[in-house]
C-alpha positions as CSV (number, residue, x, y, z in Angstrom):
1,X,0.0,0.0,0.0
2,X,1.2,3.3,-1.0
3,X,2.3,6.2,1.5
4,X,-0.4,8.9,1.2
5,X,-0.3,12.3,2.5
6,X,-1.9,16.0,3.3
7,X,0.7,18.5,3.0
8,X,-0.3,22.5,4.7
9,X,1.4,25.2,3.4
10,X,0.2,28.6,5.4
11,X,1.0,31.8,6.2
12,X,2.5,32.5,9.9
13,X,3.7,36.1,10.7
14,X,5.6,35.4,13.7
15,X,8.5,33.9,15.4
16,X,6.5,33.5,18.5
17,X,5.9,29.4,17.7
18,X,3.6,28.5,20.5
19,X,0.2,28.8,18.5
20,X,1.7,26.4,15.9
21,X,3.0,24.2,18.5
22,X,-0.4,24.0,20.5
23,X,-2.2,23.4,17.1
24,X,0.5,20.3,16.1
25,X,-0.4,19.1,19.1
26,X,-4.1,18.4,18.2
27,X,-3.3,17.4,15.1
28,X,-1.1,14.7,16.3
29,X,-3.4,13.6,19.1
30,X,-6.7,13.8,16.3
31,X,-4.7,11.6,13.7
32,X,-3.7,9.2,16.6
33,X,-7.0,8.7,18.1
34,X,-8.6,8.3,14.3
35,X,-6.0,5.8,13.1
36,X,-5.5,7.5,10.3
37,X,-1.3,7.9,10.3
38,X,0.7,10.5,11.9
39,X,1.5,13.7,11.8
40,X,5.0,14.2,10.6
41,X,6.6,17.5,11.4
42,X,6.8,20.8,10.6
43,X,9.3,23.3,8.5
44,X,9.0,27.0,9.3
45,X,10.7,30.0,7.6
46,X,13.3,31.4,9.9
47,X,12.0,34.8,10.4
48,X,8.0,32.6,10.6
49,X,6.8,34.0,7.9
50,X,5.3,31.1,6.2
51,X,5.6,27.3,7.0
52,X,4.3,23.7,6.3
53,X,3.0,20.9,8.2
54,X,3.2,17.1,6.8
55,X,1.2,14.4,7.6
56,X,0.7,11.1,6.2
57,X,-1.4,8.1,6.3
58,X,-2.9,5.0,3.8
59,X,-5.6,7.2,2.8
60,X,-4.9,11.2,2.2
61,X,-8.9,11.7,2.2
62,X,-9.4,10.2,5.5
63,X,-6.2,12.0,7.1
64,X,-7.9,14.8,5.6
65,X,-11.2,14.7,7.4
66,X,-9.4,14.3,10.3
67,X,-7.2,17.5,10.6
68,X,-9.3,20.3,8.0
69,X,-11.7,21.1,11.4
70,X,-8.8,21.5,13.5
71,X,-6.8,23.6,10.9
72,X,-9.9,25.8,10.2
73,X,-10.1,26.7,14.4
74,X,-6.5,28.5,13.9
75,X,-6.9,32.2,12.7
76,X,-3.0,32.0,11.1
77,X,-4.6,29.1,8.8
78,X,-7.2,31.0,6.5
79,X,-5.8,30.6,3.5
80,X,-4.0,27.6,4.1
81,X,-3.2,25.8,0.8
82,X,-4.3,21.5,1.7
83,X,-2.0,19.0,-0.5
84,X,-3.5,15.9,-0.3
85,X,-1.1,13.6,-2.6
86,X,-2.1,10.4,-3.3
87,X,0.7,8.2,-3.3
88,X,4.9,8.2,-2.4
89,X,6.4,11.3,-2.7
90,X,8.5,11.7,-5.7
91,X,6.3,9.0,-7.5
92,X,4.2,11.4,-9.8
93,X,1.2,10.5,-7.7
94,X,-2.3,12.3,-8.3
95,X,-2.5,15.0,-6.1
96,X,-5.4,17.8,-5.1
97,X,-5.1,21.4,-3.2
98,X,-7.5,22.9,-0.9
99,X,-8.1,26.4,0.5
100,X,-9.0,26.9,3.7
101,X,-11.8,30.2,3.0
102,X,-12.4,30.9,6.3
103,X,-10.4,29.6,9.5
């Protein structure tokens, strides 16, 4: 079975990480309790400006479900851009974006 994944790129505007670490935190713990993978990291710009969070699962839909309610409570995630990639990275695997409209 192929490696699937949701992939957050959002905006930030601070250096001040705590928000982003309180809302990893409920995304780890949601994905955990759901079954639906694991929430993989983060990579934020130095001056935290922008950033991305990676998670990944067996099914990128499901992981979905699970964390878009949690990304839309976060004010810093309106406008989030949602990867969802269907397959290993790299592989040339079907992939579809999201925009979180109002968080």
């Amino acid at each position: 079975m192929s490696e699937q994944a949701v992939i957050v790129y959002f905006a930030y505007g601070s250096t001040d990480l705590d928000r982003l670490f309180a809302l990893e935190e409920e995304l780890r713990a949601a994905i955990a309790d759901a079954g639906a993978g694991e929430y993989d990291g983060n990579e934020i710009a130095h001056d935290g400006s922008d950033g991305t969070l990676f998670m990944s699962g067996p099914d990128a839909d499901r992981l979905f479900h699970v964390v878009e309610p949690i990304l839309r409570t976060a004010p810093f995630m309106k406008g989030a851009r949602l990867k969802r990639r269907y397959g290993a990275a790299g592989s040339g695997a079907h992939e579809t974006i999201s925009v979180l409209a109002d968080a």
